[in-house]
N, C-alpha and C positions, 0 to 999 in steps of 0.2 A: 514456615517462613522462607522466602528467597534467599539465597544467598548471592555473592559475590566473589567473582575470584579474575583479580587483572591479569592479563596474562604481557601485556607492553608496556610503557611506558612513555613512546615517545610519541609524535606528532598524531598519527592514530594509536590511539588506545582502545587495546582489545580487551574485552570482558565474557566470561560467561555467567547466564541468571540462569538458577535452577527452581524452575516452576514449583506449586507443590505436587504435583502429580509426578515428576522426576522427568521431566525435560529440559534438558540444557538449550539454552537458547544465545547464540553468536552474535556480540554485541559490539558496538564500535562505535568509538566516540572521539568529535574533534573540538577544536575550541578550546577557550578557558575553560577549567571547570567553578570556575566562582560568575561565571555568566549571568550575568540580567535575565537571561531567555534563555529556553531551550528548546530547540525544536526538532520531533520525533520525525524519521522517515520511514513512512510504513509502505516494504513493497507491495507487488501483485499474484495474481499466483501464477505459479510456477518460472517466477521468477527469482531473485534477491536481493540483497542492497547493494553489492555494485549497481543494481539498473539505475540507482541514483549518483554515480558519480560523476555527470557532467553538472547535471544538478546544485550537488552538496559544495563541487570544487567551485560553480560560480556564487554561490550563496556567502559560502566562508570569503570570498572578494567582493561582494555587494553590501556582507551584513557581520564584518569582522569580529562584533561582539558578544554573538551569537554563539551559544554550545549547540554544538550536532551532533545527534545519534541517531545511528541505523541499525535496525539488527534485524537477522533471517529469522521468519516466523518457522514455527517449529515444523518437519520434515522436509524444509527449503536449506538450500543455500550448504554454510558450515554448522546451522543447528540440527540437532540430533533429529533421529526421527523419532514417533510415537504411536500409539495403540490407535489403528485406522478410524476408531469412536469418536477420539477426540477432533478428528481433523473438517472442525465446522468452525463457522467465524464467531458464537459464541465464545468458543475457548480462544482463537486468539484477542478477543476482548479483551479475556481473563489473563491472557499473556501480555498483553501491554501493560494492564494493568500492575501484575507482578516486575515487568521491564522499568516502569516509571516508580513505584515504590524502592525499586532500589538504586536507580541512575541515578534522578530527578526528586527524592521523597520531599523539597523543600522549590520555592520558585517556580514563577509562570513557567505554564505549557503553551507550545503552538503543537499539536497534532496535524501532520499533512501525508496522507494516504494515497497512493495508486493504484484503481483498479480494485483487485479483493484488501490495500491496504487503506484505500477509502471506505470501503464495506466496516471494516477492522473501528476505524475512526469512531466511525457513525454509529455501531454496537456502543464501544468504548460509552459514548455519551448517554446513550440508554439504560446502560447497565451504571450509568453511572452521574446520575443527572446533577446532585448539586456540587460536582467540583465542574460545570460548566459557564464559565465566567468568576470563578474561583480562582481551581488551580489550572484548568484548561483556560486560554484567555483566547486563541484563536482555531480556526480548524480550515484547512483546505481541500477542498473534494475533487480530486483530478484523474479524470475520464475513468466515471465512474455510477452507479446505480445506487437509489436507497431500498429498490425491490423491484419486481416485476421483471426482472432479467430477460426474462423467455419471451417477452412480451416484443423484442421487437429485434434486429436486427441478427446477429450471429447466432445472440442467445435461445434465438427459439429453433434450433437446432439441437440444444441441451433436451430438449421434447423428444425428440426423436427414437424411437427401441434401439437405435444401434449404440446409443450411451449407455445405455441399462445392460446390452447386452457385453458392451467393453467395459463397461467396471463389473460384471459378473466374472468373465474373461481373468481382470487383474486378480479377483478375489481368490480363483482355483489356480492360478501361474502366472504370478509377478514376474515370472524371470522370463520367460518367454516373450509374454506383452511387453518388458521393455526392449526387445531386442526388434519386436514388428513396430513401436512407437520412435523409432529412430529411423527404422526403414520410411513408415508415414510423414517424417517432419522432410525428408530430403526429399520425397513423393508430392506433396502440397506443399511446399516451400512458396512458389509465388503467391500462393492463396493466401499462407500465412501473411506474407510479407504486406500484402497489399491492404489484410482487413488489420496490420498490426501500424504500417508506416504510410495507409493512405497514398496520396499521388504525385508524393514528392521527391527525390532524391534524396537517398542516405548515402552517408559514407558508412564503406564494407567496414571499419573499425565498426560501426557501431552494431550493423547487422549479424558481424561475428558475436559481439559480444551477448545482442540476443538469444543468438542460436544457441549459443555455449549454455547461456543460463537455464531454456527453454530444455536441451538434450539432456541437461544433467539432473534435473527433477527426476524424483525416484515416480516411479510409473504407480504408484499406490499411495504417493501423494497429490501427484494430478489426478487418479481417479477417486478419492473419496473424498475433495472437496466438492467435486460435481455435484453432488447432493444436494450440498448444504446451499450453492449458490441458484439452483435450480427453485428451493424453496425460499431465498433469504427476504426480508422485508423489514427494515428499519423507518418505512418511513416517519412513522411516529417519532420519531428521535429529530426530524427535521427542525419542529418548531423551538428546540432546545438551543438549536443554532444561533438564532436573532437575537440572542442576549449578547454574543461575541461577533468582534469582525472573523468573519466566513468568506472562505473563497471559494468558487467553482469553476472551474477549467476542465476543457474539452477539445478534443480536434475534430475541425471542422467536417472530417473525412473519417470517421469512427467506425468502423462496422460493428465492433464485438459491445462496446456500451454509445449507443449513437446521440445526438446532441439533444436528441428528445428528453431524455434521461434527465440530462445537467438541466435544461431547461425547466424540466417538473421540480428538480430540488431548487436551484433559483428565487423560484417564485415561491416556494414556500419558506424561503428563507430573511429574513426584511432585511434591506442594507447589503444583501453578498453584493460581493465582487464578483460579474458571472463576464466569463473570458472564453472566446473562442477562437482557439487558430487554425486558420482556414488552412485546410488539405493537408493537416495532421490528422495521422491514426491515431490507434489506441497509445500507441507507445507515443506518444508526443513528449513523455520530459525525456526520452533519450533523441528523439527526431529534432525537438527544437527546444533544451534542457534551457538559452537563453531564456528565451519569454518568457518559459517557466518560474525561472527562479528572479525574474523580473516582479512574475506576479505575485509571486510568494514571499519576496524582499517586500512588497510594498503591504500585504498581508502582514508581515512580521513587524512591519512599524506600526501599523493602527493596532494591533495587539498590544506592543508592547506600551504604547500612549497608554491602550486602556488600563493594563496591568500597573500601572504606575498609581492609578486611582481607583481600581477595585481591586490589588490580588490581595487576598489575606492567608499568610503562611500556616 
């Protein structure tokens, strides 16, 4: 069983959940905890859940009523690391799942994922189909794939031997790769920037705060996710969505997941909300965290309409 252990008490409240496999996983929760609603923030990879706090801060002022929680999927962020087998998006499935047993075990869900925490979502409902429209009452998909990764813009780069040959790399000298994987990020920097923020203007608070996030992933957690996302494919999980209001959001200017992507889940979704903001990258809820949590406030109310007339605890 999971357990819980708070570690604050005040405006954020910190938690850790320990999986059953023994991963601690860094959890953080705002809001009432007697909330109507509660809505999960699942980051990207090699990110954490700061990448949601312009986000989360305009949410809690848009949707006061709301409980938030966010927490680092496991060898991200302040959560532990773990045995490099585990680090596919089946297990963090299986880690939401243990996260929301213990947060959340009662009251609607709104699940809203970025990137590999869309990926995460979209498992979640596979693995887990009849609390869809139960205890999950909405889900958001923001710049993000149900499969076919490689299929089109950054990701079929993931194709390439010199992936295979740098997660071989990390396998025999973690310590080493992450000392040339910091050299690479200040080397491609504009590259990064451009397939991550598109062609608009950031402010450096926000691009620091990327980078920080981006630098500080253990180098053998960025590389054995590669795998799993090179092979992933949920789209089956799609048609599970049109029982719930579903969001899909995208920036206009995507390289790493591009608008083809959202468009394919879209339509195989009946009723989403499919939102595109022009000349946002991949990182679009930290580029324009407004719209975002614009479109995710207006998500969170058709959830919660529905959950008022189908959840059952």
């Amino acid at each position: 069983m999971s357990t819980l252990s708070t570690i604050a008490a005040t405006e954020e409240r910190r938690a850790t959940v320990w999986t059953e496999d023994g991963a601690a996983l860094a959890v953080r929760e705002y809001g009432p905890r007697d909330a109507d609603l509660t809505v999960v923030l699942l980051h990207g990879h090699c990110l954490r859940s700061e990448s949601w706090t312009y986000v989360r801060d305009e949410l809690l002022r848009r949707y006061a009523g709301a409980r938030i929680v966010c927490y680092d999927h496991r060898g991200h962020g302040e959560s532990a690391a773990a045995p490099r087998r585990t680090y596919n998006i089946d297990q963090l499935g299986r880690d939401l799942r243990e996260v929301l047993d213990v947060v959340a075990p009662t009251g609607p869900v709104v699940l809203v994922g970025h990137s590999m925490g869309g990926m995460t979502a979209l498992t979640y409902a596979g693995q887990n189909p009849h609390e869809i429209g139960t205890r999950v009452v909405g889900v958001a998909l923001l710049a993000t794939a149900s499969g076919g990764l490689t299929d089109a813009g950054f990701g079929r780069l993931l194709r390439s031997p010199v992936v295979s040959a740098f997660q071989a790399a990390v396998r025999l000298a973690p310590g080493a790769m992450h000392h040339a994987k910091l050299l690479a990020c200040q080397l491609f920097a504009p590259l990064v920037r451009t397939a991550e923020f598109g062609d608009r203007k950031v402010s450096p608070r926000v691009l620091a705060l990327a980078n920080a996030m981006r630098n500080e992933t253990p180098i053998v957690t960025m590389a054995s996710f590669l795998s799993d996302l090179m092979v992933y494919d949920r789209t089956e999980a799609l048609g599970l969505l049109s029982r719930i209001p579903t969001l899909v959001l995208c920036g206009g200017a995507d390289l790493m997941t591009p608008p083809s992507h959202s468009v394919a889940m879209a339509a195989a979704v009946e009723y989403s909300d499919f939102v595109i903001v022009e000349s946002a990258g991949h990182s679009v809820i930290l580029e324009q965290p407004g719209l975002v949590a614009e479109a995710v406030a207006r998500l969170m109310t058709r959830a919660g309409e529905a959950a008022d007339l189908t959840y059952v605890a």
